[in-house]
DRENPA-110553 format. One record per atom (N, C-alpha, C): x, y, z. Coordinates in steps of 0.001 Angstrom, whole numbers, padded with zeros to 6 digits, always signed. Example, Ala and Ser with C-alpha at 12.3 -4.5 7.8 and 13.67 -1.06 7.14 Angstrom:
BEGIN
+013190-005690+007800
+012300-004500+007800
+013200-003300+007800
+012850-002250+007080
+013670-001060+007140
+012900+000030+007870
***
This chain:
BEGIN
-250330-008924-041687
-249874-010304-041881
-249006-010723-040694
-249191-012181-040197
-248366-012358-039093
-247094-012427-039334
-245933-012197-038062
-244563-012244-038488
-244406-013232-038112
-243640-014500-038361
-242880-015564-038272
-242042-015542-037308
-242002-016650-035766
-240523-016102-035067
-240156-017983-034996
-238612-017091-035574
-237996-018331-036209
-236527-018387-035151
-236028-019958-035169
-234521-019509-034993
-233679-019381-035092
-232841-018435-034144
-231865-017792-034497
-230955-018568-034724
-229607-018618-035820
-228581-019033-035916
-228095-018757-033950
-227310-019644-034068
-226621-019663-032007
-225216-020553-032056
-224436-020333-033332
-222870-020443-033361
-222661-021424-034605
-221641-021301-034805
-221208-021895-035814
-221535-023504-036096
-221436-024239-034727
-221835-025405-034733
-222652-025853-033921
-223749-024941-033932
-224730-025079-033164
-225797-025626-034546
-226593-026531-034651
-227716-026444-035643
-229200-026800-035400
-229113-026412-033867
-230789-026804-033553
-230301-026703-031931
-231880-027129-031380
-232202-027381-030082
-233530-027659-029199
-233613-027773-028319
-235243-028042-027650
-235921-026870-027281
-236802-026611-027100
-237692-025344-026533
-237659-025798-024928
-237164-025022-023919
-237080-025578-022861
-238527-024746-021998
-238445-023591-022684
-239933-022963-022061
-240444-021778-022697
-241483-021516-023092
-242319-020356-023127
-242536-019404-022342
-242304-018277-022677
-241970-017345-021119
-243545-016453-021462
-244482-016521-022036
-245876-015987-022652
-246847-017388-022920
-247928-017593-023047
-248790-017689-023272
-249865-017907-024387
-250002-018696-025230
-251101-018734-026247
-251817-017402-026186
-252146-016353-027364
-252586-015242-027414
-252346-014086-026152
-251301-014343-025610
-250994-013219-024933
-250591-011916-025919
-250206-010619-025574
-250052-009804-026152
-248001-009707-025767
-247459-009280-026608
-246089-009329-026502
-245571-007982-027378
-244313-007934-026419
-243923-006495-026875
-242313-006752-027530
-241802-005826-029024
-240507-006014-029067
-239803-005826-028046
-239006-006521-028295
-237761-006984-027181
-238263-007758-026189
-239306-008005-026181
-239835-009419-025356
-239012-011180-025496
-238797-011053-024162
-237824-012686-024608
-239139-013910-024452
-238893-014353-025280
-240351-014715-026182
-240529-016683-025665
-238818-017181-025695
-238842-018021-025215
-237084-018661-025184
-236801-020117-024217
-235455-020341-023920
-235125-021281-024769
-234176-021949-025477
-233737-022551-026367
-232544-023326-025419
-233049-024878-025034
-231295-025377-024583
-231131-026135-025945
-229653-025690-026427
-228857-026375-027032
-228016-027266-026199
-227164-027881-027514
-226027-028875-026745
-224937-028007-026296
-224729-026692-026065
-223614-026413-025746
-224180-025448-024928
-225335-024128-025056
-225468-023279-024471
-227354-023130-024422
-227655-022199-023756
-228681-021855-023283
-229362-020433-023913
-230572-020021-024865
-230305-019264-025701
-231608-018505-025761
-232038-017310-025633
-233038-016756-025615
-233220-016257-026909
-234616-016290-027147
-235328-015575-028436
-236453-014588-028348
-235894-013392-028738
-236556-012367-028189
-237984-012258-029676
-238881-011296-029074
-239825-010404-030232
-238950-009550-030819
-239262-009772-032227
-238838-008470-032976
-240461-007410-033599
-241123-008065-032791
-242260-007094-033327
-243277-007161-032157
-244529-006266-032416
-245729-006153-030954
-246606-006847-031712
-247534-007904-030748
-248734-008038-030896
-249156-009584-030549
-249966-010227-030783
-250684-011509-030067
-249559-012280-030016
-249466-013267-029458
-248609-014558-029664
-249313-015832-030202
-248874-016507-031032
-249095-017608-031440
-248211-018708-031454
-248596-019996-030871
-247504-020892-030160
-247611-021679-031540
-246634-022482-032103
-246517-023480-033306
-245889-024659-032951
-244646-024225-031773
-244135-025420-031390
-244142-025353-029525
-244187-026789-029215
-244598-026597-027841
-243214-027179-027127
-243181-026308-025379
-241884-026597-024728
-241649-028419-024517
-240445-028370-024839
-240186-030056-025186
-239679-030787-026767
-240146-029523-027555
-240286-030402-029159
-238489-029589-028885
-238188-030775-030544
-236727-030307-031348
-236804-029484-032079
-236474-028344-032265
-236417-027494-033568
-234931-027217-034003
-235261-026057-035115
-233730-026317-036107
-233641-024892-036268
-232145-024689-036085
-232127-023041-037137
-233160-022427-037926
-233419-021552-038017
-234531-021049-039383
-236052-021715-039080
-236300-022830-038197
-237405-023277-037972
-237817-022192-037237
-239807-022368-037579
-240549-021100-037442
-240844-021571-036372
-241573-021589-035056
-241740-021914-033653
-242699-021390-033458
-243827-020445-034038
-245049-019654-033854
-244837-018126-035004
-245879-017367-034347
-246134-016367-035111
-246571-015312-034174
-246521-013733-034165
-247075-012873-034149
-247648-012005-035001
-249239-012389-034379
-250094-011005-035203
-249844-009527-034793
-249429-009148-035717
-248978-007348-035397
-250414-006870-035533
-251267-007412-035889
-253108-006744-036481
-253664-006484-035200
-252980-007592-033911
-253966-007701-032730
-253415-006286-031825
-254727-005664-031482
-254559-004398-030434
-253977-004884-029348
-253074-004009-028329
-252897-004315-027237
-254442-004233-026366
-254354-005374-025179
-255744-005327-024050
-255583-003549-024141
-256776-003279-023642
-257242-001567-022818
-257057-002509-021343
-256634-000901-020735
-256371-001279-019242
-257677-001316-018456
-257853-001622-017985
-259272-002590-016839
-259653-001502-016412
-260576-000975-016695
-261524+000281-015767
-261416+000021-014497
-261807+000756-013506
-262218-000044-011997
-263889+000503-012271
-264774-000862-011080
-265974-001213-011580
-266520-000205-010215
-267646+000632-010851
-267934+001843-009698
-268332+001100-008485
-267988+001822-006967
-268674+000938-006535
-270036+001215-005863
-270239+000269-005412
-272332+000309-005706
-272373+001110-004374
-273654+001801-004418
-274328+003123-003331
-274769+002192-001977
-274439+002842-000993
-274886+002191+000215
-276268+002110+000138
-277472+001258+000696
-278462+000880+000586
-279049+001888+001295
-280746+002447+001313
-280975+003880+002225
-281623+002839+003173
-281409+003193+004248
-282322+002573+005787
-283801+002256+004933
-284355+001500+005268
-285950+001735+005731
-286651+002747+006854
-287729+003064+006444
-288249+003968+007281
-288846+003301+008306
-288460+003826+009423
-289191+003202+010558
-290864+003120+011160
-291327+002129+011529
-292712+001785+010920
-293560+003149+011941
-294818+003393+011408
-295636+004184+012164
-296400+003519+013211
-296677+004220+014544
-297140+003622+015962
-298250+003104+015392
-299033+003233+014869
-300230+002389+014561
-300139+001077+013982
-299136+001445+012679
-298594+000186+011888
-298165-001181+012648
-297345+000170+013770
-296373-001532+014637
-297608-001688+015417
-298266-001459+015753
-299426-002265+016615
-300122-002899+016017
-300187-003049+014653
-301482-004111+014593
-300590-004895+014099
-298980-005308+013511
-298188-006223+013314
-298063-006994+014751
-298161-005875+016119
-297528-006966+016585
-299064-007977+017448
-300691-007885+016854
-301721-008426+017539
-301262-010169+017008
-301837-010603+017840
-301651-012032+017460
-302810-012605+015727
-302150-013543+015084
-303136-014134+014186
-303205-015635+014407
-304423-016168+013570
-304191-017439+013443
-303313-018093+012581
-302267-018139+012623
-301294-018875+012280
-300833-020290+012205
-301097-021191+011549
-300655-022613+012071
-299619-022834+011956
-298821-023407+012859
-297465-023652+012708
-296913-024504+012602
-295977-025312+011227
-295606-026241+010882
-293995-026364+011222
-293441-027681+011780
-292576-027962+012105
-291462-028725+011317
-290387-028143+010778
-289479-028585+009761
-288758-030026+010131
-289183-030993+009582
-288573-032326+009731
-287153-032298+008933
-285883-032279+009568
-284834-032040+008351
-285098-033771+007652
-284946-033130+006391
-284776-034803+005466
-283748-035757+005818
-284034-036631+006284
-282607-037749+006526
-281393-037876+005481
-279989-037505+005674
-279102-037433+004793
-279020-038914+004384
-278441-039047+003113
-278428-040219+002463
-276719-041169+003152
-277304-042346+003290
-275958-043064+004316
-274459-042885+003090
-273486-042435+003457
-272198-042355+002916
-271828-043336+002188
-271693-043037+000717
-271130-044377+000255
-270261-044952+000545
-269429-046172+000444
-268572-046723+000618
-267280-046048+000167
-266164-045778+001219
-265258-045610+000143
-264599-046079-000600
-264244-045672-002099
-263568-046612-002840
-261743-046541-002481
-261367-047657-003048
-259807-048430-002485
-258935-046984-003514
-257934-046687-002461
-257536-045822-003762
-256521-046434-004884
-256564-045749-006098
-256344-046131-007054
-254559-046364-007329
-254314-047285-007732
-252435-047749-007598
-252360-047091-008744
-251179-045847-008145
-249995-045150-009340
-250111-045745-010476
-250360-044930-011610
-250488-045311-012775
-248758-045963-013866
-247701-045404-012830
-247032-046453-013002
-245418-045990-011623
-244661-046230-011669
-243683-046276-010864
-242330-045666-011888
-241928-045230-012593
-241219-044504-013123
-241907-043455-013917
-241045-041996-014189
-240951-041463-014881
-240212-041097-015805
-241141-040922-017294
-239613-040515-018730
-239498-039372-019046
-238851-038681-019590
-238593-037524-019680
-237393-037743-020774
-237800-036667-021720
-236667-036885-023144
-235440-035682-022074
-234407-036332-023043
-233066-036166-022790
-232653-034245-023323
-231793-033765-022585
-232152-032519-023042
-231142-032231-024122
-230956-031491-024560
-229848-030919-025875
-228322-031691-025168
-228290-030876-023915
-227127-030665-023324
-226804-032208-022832
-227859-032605-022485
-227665-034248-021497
-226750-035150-022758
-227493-034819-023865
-227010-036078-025030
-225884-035190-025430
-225224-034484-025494
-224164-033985-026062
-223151-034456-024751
-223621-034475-023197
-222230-034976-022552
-222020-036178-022461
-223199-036786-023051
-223411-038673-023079
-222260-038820-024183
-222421-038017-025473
-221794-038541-026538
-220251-038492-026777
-220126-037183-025811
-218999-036605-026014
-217826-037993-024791
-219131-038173-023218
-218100-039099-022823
-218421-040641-023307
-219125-040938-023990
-219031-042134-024931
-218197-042325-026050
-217678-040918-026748
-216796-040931-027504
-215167-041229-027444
-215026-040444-025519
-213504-040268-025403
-213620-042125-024431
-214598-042850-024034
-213835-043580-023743
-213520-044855-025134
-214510-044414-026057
-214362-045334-027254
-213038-044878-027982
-212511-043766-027821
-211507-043530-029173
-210135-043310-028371
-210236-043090-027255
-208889-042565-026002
-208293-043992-024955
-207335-044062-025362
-206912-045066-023854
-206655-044584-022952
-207597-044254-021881
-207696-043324-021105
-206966-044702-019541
-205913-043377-019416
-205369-044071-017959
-205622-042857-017110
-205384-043374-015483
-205466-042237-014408
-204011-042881-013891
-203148-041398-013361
-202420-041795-012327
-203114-041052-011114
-202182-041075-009987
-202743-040635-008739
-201696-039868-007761
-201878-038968-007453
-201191-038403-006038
-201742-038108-004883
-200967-036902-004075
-201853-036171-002685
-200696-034794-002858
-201181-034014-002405
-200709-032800-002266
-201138-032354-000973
-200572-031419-000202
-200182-031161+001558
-201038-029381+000874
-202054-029056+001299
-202251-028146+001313
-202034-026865+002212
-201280-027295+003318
-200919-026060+004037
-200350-025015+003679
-199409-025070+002964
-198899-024054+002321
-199802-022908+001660
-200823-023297+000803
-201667-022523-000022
-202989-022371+000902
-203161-023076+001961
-204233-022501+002917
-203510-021255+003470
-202484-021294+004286
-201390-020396+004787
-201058-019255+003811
-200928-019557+002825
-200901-018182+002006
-202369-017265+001812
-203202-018152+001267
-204377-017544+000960
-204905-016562+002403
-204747-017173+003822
-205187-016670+004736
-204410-015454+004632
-203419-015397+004925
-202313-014282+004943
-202818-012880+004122
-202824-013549+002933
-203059-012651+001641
-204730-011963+001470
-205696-012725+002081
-207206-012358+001822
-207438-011417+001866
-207362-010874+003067
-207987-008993+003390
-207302-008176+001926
-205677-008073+002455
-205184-007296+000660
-205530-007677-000393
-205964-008666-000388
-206393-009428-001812
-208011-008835-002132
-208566-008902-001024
-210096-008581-001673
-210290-007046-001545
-209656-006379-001067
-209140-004983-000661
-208940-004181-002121
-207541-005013-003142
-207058-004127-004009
-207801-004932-004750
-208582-006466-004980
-208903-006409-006398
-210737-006845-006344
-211032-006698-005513
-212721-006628-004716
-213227-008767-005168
-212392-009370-005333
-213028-010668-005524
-211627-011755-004187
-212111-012752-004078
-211928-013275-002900
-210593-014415-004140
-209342-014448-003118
-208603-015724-003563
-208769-016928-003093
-209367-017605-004567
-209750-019226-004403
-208491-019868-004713
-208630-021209-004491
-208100-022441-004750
-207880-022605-005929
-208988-022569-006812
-208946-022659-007758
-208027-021565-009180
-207347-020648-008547
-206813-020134-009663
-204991-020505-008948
-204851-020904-008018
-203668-021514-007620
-203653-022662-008170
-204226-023580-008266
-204229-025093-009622
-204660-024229-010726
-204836-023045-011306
-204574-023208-012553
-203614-022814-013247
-203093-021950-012057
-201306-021795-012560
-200202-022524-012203
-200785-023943-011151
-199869-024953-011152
-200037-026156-012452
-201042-026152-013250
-201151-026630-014333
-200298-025848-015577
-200459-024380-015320
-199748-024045-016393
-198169-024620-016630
-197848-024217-015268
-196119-024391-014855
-196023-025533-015405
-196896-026723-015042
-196616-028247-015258
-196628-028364-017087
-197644-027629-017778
-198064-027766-019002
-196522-027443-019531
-195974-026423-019198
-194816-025659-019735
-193165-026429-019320
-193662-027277-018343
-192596-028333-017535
-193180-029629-018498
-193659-030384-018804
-193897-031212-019972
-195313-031051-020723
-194459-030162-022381
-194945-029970-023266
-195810-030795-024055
-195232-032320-023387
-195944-033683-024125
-197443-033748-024130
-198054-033159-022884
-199812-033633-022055
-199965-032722-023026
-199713-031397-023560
-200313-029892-023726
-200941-030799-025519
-201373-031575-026022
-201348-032031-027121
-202752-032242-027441
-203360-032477-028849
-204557-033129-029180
-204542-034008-030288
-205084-035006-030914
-204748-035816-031732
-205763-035072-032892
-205430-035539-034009
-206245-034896-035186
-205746-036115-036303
-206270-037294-036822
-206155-038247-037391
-205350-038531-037207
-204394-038933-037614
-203068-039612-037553
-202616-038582-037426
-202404-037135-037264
-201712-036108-036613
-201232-035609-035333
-200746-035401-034305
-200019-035065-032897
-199882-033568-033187
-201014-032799-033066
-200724-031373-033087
-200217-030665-031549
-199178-030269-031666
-198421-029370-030357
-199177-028099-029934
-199639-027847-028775
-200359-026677-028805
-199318-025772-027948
-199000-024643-028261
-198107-023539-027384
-198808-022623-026953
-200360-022832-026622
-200789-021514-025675
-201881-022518-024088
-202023-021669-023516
-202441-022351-022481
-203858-021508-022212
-205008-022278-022739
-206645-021513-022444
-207062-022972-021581
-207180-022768-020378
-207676-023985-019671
-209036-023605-019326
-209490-024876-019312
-211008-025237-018642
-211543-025707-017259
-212589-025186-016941
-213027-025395-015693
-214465-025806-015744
-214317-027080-015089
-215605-027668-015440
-216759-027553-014294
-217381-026864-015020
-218360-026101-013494
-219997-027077-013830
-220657-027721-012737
-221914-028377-013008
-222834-027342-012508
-223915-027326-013569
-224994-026407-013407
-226355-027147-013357
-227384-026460-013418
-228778-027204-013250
-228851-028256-014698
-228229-027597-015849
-228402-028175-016834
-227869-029235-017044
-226237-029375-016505
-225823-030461-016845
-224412-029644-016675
-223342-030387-017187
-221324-030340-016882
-221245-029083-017797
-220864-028085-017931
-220328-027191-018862
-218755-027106-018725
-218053-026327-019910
-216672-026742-019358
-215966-024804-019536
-216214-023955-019130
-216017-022607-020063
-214420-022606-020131
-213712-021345-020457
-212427-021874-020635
-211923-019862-020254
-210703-020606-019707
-210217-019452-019288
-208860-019133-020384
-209014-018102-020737
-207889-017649-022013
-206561-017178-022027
-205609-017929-022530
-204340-017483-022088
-204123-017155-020256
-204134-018330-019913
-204238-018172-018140
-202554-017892-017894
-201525-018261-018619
-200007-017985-018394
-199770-016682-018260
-200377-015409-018976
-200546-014420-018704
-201471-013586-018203
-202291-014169-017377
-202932-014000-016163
-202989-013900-014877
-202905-012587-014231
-202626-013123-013112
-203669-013341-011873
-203497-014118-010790
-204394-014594-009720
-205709-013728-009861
-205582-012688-009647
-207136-011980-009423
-207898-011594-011237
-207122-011819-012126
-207901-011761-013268
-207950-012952-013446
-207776-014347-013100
-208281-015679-013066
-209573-015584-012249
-209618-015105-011142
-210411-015185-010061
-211610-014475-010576
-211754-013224-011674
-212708-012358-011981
-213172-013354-013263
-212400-014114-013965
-212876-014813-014909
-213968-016180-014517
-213129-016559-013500
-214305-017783-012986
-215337-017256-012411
-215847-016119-011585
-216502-015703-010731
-218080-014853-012660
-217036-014496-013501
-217765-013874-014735
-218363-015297-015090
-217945-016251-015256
-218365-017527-016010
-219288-017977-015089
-219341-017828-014109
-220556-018750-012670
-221667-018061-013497
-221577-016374-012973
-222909-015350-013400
-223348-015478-014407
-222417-015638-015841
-223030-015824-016702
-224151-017421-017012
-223487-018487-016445
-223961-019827-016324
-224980-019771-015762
-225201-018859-014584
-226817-019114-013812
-227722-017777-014816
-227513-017162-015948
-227960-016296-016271
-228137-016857-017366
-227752-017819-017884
-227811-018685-019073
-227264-018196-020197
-226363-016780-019781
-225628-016572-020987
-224441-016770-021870
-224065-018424-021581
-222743-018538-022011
-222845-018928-023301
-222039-018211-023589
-221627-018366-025169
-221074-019524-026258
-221620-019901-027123
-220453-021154-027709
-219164-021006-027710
-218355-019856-028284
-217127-019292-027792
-216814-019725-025870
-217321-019530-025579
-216824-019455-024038
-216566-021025-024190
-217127-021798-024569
-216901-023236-023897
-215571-024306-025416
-215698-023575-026034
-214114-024054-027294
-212926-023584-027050
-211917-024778-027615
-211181-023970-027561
-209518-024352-026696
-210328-025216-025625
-209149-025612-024097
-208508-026503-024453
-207144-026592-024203
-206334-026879-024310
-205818-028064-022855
-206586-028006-021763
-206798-028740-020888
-207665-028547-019841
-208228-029626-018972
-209988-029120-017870
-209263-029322-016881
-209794-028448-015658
-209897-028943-014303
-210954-029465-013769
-210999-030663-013271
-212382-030904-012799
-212516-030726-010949
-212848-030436-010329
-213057-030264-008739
-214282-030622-008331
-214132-031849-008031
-214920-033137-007440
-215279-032580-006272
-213716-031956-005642
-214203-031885-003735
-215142-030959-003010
-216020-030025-004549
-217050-029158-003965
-218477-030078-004182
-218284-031288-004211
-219389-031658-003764
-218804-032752-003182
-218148-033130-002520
-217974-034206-001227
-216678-035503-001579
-216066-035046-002901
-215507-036537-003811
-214214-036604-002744
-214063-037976-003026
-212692-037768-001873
-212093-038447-003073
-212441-039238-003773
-211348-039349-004805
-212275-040086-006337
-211470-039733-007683
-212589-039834-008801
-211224-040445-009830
-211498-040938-010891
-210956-040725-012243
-211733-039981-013399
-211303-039066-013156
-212130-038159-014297
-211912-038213-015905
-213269-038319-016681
-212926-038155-018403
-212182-037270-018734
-211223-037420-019744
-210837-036330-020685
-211837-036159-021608
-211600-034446-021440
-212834-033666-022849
-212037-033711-024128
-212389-034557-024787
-212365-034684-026391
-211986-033124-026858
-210931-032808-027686
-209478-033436-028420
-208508-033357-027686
-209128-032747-025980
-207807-032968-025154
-207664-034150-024841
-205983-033869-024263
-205568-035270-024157
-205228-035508-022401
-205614-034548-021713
-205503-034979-019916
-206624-034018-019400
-206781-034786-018218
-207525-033689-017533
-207387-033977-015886
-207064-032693-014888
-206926-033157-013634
-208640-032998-012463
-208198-033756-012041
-209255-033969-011063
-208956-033709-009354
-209570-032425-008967
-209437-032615-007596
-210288-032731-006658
-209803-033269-005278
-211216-033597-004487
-210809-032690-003154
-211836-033252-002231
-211875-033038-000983
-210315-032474-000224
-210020-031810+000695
-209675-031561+001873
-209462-032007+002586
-208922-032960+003117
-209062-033445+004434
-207923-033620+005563
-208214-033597+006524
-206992-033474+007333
-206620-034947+007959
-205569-035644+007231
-205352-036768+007671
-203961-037127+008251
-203575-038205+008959
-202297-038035+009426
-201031-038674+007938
-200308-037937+008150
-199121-038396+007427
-197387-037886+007610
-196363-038624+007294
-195302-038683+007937
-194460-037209+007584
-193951-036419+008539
-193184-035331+007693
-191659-035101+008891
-190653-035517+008232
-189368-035545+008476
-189556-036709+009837
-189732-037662+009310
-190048-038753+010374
-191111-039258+011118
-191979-038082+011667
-192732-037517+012720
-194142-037841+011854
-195278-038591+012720
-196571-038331+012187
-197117-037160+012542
-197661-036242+011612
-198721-035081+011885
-199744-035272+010996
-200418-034590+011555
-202233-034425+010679
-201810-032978+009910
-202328-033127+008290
-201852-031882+007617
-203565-032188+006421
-203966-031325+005964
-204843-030988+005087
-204418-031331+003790
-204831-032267+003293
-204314-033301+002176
-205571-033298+001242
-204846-033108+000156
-205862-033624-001379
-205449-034898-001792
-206810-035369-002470
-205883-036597-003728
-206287-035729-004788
-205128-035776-005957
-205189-035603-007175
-205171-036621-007872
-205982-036895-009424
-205813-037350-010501
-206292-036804-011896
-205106-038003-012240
-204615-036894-013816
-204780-038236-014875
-206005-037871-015492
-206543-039288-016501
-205317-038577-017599
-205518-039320-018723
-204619-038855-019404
-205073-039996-020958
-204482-039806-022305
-204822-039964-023675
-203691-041149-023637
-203333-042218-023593
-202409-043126-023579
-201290-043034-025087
-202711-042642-025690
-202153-042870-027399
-200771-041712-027302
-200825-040758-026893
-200251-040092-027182
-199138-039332-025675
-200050-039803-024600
-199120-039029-023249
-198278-040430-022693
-196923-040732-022501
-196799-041801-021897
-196995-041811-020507
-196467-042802-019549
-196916-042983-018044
-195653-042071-017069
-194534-042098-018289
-193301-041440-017316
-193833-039723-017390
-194365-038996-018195
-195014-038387-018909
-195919-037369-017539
-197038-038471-017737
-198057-038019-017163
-197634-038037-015594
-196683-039147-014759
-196219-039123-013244
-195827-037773-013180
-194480-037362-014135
-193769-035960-014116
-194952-034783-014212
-195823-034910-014628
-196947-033988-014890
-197162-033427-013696
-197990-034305-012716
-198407-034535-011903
-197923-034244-010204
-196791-034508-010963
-195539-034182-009497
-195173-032776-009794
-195419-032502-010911
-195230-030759-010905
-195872-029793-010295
-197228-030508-010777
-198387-029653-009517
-198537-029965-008678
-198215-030863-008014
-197901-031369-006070
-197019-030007-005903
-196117-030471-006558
-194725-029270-006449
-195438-027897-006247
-195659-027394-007154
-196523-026247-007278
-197510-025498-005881
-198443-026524-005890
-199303-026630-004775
-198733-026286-003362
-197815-027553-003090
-197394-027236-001901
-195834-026339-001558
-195443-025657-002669
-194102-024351-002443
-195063-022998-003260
-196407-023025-002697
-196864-021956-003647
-196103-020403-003713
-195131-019729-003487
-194121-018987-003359
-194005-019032-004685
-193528-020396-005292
-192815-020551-006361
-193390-019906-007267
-195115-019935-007466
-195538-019611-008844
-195698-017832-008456
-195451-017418-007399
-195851-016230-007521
-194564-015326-007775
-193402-016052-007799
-191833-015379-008370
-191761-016087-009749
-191992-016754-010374
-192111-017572-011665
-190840-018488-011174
-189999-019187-009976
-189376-019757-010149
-190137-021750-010178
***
């Protein structure tokens, strides 16, 4: 009797998803533990393996919606595996002909009467006309929306419908933390084998700031203002699929190179499609970093039930004034959208100026002063 391959439960609030591809074939033969096919949900990316051997049978095709517990095809366990392909003998060289006898070839080669007719080739038929070619059957293409696409539509259709979402704005002098990082690289990738980014220096200038006003660290829950006292921040990394946000856990007691092994674990897992619903709940605030793809400056969404999120961009080396004097120094803009309902503006400036602060005396976060 065939087995049913159905799917798998894939988190608590996960309850369906699209078939993004078939990794087999209509009646191919398939083996347990065969990953049978990919599942994008709205949050993660999800393989469904064989739990049994034998034919495949397709029920639902890549593109449709299915649901938990929905059956998606079948395997016949009845069907034999193929036999492996003989090789086909190969054929005997042909034996010579015998070469003709002196008598034989002499009377082949006397002359006969022969008449000899002369091959007129048939006249080819004149080329038809060619026809006009045919205009594109239309000028756009549709394509349904994937699990993941409509879950970041809804999610940022939601926060700008329910959030009074403001941005403030700064710049931060990056020399300091270029200057350190250079300094520090060789020992750094030496004792902990991963390279010091940028990115785990803003995430412990967010912490400092989170812990310097407690107000941003918040989420709303009906008419409730729940206080959050731990710090799991998010990093919003774009993949082929679409924005994911994974979250780094308790980053206050983290230090630089186990931040650095956590983002570098979350990339691999993202291009491997194995991130987890767990991995992406949970944050307490996002970083977004615009400037790895060219942004010189953005207002970025807050992710729903947080209530801020910072945004950084580009690099650039522009001139600006320092103790009087114009110099050219390697400058960010930062911005920090923020939940109105609940963060005020004096609030969110102080936020903001913490991680300038941060950024550019990076010393500071590495003594905790």
């Amino acid at each position: 009797m065939p087995s049913d391959i159905k799917i798998p439960a894939l988190g608590e609030s996960v309850a369906g998803g699209q078939i993004a591809k078939w990794h087999f074939k209509e009646g191919d033969h398939v083996k347990t533990g065969d990953i049978l096919l990919t599942l994008e949900t709205d949050k993660v990316a999800a393989e469904v393996t064989a739990e049994t051997s034998g034919a495949l049978h397709i029920g639902k095709q890549a593109g449709e919606d299915v649901e938990v517990g929905g059956v998606v095809g079948q395997i016949d366990e009845s069907a034999a595996a193929p036999a492996a392909k003989a090789e086909a003998p190969k054929p005997a060289p042909a034996a010579a002909a015998p070469a003709p006898a002196p008598a034989a070839k002499a009377e082949a080669e006397k002359p006969t009467n022969v008449t000899e007719f002369k091959v007129v080739p048939k006249p080819e038929p004149a080329p038809a006309p060619v026809a006009a070619k045919a205009a594109p059957e239309g000028r756009v293409t549709r394509k349904k929306m994937s699990p993941l696409r409509r879950k970041i539509a809804e999610q940022l259709v939601t926060a700008q419908r329910t959030a009074a979402i403001l941005t403030t704005f700064n710049e931060c002098d990056m020399s300091n933390v270029m200057a350190l990082r250079s300094k520090l690289q060789d020992s750094f990738v030496a004792k902990n084998g991963v390279k010091l980014g940028f990115m785990s220096f803003f995430i412990k200038a967010v912490v400092e700031a989170l812990k310097a006003v407690p107000q941003v660290n918040v989420r709303v829950e009906g008419e409730e203002i729940v206080q959050q006292h731990f710090f799991d921040i998010g990093v919003a990394v774009g993949t082929e699929r679409g924005l994911i946000v994974p979250v780094l856990r308790d980053a206050d007691q983290k230090s630089f190179a186990e931040l650095e092994k956590d983002i570098l674990g979350y990339a691999a897992k993202s291009k491997e499609g194995k991130i987890q619903v767990s991995d992406l709940t949970g944050g307490v605030f996002t970083i977004s970093n615009g400037g790895v793809y060219g942004s010189l400056l953005s207002t970025p969404i807050i992710n729903p039930p947080q209530s801020a999120i910072l945004g950084m961009h580009s690099i650039q080396q522009r001139p600006v004034a320092v103790d009087g004097q114009v110099v050219i120094r390697p400058m960010m803009y930062l911005a920090l959208s923020y939940d109105h309902r609940v963060v005020d503006g004096k609030e969110a400036v102080a936020f903001l100026i913490r991680i300038k602060d941060c950024i550019e005396n990076p010393a500071r976060m590495l003594v905790g002063a």
